[in-house]
N, CA, C and O atoms as a CHARMM CRD file, in Angstrom:
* protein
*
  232
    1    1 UNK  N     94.57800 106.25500  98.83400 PROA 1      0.00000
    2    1 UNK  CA    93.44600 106.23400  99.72700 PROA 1      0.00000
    3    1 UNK  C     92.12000 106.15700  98.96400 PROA 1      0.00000
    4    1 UNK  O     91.18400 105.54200  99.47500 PROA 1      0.00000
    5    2 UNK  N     92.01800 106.61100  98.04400 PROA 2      0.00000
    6    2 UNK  CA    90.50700 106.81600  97.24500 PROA 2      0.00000
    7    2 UNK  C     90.17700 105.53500  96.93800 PROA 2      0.00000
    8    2 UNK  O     89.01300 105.15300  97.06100 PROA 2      0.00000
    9    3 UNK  N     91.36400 104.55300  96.41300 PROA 3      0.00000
   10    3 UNK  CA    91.53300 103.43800  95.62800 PROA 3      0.00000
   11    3 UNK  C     91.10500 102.39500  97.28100 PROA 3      0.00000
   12    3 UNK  O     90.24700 101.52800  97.11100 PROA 3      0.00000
   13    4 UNK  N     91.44000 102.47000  98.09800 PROA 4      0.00000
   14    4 UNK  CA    90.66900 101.91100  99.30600 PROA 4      0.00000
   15    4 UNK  C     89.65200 102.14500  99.73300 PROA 4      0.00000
   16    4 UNK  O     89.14900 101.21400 100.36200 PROA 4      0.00000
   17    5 UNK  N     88.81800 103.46400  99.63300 PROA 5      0.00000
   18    5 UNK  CA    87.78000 103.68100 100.13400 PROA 5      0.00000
   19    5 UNK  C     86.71600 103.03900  99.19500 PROA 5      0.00000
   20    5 UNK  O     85.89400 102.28800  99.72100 PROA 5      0.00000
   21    6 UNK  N     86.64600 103.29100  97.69300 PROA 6      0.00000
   22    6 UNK  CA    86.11100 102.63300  97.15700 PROA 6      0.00000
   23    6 UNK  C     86.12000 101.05100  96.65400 PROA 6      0.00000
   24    6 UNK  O     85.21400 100.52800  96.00600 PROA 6      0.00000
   25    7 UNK  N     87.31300 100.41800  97.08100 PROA 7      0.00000
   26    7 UNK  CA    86.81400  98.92700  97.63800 PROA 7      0.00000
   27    7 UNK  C     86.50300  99.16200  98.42200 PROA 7      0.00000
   28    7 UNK  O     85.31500  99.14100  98.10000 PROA 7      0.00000
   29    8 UNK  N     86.48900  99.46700  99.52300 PROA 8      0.00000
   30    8 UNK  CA    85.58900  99.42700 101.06200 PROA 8      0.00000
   31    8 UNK  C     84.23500  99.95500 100.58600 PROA 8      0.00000
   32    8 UNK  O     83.45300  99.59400 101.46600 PROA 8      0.00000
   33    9 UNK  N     83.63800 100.53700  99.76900 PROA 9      0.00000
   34    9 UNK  CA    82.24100 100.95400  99.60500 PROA 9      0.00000
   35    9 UNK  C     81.82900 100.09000  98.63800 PROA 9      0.00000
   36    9 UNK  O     80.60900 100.09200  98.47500 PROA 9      0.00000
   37   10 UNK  N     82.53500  99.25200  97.85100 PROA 10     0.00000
   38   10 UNK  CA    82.24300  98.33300  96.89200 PROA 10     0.00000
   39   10 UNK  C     81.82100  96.94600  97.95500 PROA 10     0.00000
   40   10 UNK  O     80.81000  96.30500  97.66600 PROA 10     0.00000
   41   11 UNK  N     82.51200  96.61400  98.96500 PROA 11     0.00000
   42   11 UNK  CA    82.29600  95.34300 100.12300 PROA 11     0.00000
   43   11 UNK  C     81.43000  95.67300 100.97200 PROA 11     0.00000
   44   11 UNK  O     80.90100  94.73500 101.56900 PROA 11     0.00000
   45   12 UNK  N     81.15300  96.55100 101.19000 PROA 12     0.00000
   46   12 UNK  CA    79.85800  96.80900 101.93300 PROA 12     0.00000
   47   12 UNK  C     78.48700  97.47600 100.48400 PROA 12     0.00000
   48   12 UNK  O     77.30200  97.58900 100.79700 PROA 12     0.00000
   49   13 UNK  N     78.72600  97.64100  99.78800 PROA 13     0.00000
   50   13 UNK  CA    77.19800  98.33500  98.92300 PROA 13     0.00000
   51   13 UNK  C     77.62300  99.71000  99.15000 PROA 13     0.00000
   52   13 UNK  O     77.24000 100.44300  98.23800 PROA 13     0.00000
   53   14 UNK  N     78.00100 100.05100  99.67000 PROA 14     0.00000
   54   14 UNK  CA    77.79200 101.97300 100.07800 PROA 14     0.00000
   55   14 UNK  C     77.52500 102.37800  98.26000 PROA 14     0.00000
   56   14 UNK  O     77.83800 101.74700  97.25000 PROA 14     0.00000
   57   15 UNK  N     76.85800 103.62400  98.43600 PROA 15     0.00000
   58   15 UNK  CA    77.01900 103.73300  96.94800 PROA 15     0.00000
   59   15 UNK  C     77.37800 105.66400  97.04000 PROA 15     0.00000
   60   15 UNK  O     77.08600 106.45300  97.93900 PROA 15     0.00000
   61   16 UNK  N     77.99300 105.87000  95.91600 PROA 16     0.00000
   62   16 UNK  CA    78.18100 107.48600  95.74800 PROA 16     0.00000
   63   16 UNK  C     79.61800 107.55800  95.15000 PROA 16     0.00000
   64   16 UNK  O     80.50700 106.72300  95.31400 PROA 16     0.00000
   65   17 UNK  N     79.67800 108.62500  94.47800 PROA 17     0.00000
   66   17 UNK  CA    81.36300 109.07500  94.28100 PROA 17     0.00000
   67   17 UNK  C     82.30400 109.31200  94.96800 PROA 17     0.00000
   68   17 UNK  O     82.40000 110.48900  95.31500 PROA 17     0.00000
   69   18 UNK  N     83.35800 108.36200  95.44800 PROA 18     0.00000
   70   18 UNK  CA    84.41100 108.65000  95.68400 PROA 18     0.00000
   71   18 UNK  C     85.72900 110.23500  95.33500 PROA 18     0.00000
   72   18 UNK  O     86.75200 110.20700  94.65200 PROA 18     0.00000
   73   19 UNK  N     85.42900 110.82400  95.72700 PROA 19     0.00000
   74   19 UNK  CA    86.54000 112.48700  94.94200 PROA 19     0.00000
   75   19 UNK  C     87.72400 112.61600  95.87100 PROA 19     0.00000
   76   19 UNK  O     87.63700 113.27800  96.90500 PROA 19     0.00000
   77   20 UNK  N     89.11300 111.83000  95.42200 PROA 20     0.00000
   78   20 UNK  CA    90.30600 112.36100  95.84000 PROA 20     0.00000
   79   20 UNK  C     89.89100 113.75500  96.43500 PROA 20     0.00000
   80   20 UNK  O     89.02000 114.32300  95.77500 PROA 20     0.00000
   81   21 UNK  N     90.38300 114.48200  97.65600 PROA 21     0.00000
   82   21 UNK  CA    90.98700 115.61000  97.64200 PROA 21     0.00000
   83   21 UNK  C     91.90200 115.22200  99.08700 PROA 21     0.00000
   84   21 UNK  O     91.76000 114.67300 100.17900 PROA 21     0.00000
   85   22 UNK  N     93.37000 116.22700  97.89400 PROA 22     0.00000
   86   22 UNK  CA    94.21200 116.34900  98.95100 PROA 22     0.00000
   87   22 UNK  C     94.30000 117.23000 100.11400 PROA 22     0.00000
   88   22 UNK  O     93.70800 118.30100 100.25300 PROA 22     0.00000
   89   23 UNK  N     95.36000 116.48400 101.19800 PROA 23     0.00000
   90   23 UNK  CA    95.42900 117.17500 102.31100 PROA 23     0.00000
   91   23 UNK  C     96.37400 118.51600 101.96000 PROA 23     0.00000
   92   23 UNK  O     97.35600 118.29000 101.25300 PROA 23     0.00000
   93   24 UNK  N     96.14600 119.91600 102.41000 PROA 24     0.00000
   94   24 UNK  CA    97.44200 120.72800 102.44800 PROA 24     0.00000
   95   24 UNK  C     98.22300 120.77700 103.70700 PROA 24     0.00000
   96   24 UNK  O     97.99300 120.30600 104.82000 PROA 24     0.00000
   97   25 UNK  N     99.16300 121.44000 103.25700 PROA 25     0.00000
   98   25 UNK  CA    99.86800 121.50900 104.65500 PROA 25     0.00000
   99   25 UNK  C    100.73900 120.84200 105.61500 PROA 25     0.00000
  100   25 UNK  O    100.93900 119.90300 104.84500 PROA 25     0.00000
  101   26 UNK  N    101.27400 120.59500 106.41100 PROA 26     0.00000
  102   26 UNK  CA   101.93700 119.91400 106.97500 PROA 26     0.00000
  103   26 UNK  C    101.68600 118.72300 106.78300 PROA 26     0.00000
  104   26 UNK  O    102.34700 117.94100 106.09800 PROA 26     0.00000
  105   27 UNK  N    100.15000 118.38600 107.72000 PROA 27     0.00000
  106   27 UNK  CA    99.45500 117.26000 107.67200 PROA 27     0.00000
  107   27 UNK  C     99.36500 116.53000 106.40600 PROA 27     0.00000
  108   27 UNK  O     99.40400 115.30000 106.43900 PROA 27     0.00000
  109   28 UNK  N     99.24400 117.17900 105.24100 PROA 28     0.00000
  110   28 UNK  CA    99.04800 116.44700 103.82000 PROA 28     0.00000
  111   28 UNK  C    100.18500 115.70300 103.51500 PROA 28     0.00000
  112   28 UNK  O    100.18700 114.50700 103.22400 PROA 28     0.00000
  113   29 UNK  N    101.81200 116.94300 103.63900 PROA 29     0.00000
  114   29 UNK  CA   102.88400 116.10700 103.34400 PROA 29     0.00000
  115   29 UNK  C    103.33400 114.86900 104.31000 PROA 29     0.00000
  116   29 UNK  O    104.01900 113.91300 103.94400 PROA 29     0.00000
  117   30 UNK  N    102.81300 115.08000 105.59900 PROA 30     0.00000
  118   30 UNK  CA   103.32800 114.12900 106.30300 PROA 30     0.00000
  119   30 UNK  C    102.47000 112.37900 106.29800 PROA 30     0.00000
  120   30 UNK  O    102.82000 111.28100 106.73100 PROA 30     0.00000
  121   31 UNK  N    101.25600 112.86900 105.58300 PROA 31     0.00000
  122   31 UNK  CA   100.65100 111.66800 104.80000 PROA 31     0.00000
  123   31 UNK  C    101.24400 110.90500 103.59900 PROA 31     0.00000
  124   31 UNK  O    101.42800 109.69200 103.50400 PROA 31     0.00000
  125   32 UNK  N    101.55600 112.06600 102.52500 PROA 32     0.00000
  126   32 UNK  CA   102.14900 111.62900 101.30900 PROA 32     0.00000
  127   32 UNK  C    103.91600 111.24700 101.59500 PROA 32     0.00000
  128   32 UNK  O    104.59400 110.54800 100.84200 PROA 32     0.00000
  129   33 UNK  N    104.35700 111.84300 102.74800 PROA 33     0.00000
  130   33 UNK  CA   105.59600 111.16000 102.18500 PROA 33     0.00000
  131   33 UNK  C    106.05900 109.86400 103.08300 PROA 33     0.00000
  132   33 UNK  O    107.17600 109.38200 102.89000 PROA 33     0.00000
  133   34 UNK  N    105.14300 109.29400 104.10300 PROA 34     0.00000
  134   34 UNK  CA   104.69400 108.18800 104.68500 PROA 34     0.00000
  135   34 UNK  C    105.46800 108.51300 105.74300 PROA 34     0.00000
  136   34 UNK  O    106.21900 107.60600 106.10100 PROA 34     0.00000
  137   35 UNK  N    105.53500 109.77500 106.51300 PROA 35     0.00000
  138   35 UNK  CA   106.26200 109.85700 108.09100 PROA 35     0.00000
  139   35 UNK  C    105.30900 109.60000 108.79200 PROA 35     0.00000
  140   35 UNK  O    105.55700 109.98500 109.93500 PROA 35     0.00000
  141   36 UNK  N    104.08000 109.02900 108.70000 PROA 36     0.00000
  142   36 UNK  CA   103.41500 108.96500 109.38500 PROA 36     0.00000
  143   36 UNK  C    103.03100 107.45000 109.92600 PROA 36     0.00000
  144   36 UNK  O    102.39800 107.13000 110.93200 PROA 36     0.00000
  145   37 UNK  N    103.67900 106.57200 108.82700 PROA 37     0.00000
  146   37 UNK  CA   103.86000 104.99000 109.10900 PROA 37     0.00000
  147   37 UNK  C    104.21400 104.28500 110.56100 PROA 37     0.00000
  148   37 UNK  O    104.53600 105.11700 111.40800 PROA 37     0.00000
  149   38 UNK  N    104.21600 103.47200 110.82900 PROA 38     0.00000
  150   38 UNK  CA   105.20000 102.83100 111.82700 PROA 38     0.00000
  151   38 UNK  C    106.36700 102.90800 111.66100 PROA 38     0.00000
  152   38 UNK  O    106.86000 102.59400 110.57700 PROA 38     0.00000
  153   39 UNK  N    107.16900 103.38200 112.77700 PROA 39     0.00000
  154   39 UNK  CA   108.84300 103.30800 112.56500 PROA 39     0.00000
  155   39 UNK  C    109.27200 101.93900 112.69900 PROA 39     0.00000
  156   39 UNK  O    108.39800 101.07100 112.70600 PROA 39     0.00000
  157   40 UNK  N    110.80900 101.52500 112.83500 PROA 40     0.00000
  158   40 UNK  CA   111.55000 100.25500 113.33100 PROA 40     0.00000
  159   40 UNK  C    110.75800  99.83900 114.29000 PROA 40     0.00000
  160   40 UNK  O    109.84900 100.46900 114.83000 PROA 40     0.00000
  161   41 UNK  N    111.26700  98.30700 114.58300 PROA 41     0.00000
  162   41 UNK  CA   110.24800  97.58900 116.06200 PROA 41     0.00000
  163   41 UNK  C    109.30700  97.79100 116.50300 PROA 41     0.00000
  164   41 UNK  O    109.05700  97.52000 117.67700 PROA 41     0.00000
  165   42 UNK  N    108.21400  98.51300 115.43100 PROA 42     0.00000
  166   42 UNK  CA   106.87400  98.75500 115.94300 PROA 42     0.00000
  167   42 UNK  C    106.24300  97.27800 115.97700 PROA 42     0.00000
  168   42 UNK  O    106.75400  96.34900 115.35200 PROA 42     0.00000
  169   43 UNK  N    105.15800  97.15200 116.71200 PROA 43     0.00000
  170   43 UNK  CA   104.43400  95.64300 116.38700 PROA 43     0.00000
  171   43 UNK  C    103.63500  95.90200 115.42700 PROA 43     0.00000
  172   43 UNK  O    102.90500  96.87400 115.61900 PROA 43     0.00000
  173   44 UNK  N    103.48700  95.17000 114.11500 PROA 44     0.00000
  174   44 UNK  CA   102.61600  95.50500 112.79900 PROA 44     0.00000
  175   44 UNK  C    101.73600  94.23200 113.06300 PROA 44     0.00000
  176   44 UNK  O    102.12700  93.29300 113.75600 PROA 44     0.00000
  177   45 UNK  N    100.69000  94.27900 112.53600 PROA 45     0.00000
  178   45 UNK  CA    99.74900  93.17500 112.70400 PROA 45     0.00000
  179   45 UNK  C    100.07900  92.54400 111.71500 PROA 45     0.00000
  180   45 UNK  O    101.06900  92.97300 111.12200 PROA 45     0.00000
  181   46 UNK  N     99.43500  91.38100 111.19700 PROA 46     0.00000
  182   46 UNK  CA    99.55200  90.72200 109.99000 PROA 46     0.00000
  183   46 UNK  C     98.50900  90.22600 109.17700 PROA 46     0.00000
  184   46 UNK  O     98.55300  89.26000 108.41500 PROA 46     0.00000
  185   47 UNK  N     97.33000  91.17600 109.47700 PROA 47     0.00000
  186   47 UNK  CA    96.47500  90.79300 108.29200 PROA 47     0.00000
  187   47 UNK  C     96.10300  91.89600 106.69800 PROA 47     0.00000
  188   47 UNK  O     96.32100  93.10200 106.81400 PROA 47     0.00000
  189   48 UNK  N     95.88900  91.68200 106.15600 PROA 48     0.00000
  190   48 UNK  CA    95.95900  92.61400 104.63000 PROA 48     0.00000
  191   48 UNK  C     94.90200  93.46500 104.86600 PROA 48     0.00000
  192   48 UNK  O     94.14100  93.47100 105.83300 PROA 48     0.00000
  193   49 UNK  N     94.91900  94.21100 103.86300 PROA 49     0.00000
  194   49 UNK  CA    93.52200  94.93800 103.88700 PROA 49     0.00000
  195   49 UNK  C     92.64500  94.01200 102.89900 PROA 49     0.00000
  196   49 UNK  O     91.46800  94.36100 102.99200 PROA 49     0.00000
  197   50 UNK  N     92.80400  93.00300 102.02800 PROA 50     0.00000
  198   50 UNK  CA    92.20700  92.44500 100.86700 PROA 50     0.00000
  199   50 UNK  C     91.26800  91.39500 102.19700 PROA 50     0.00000
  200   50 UNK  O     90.08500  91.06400 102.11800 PROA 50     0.00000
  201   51 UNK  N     92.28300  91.04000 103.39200 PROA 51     0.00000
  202   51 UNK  CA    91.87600  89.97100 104.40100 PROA 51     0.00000
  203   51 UNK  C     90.38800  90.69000 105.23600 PROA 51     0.00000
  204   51 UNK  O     89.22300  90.35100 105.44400 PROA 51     0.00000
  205   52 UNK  N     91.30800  91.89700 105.53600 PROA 52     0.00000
  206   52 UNK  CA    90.18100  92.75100 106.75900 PROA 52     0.00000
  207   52 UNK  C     88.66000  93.27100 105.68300 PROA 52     0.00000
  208   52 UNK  O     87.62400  93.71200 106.17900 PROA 52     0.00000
  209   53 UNK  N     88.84900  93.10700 104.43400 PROA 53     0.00000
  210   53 UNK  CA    87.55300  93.38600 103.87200 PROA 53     0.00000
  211   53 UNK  C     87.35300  92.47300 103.31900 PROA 53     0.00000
  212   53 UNK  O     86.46600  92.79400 102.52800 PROA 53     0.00000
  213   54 UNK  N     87.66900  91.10000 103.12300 PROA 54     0.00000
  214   54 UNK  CA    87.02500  89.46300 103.05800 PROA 54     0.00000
  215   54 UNK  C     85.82700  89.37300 104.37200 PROA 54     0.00000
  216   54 UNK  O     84.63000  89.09600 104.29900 PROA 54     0.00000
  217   55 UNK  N     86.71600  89.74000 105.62600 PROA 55     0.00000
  218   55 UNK  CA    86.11000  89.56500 107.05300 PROA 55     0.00000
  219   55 UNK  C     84.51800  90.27400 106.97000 PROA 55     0.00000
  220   55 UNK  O     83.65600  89.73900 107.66700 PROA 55     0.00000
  221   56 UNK  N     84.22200  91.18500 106.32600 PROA 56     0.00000
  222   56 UNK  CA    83.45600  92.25200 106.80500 PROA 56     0.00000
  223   56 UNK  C     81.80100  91.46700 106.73000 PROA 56     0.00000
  224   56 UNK  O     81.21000  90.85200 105.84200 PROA 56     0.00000
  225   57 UNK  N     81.50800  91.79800 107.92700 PROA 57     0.00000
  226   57 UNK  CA    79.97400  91.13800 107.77600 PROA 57     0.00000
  227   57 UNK  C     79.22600  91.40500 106.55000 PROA 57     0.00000
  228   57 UNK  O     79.66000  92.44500 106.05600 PROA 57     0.00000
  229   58 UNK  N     78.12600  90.81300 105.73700 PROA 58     0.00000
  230   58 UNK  CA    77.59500  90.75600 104.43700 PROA 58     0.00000
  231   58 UNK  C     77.95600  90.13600 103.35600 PROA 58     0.00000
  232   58 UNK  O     77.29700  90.25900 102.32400 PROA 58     0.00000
């Protein structure tokens, strides 16, 4: 996530330090161990994130 936010602040200008901090707790592991993804037969879109921050106005 850090590694996305700061391309996303790099494509728009934003400026400041990016600082990892993790989630604890339920919520943290259920981030890190990706239960939180789409399951089977979900509808996934099909554009990248490299695409959706090409798009970005500026």
């Amino acid at each position: 996530m850090p590694d996305m936010v700061r391309r996303y602040a790099r494509a728009t200008g934003a400026r400041g330090v990016v600082v990892p901090v993790p989630l604890p707790g339920r919520q943290g592991r259920a981030f890190r161990d990706g239960s939180l993804t789409a399951g089977p037969g979900a509808d996934l879109g099909t554009q990248t994130f490299d695409q959706w921050l090409a798009a970005l106005p500026g």
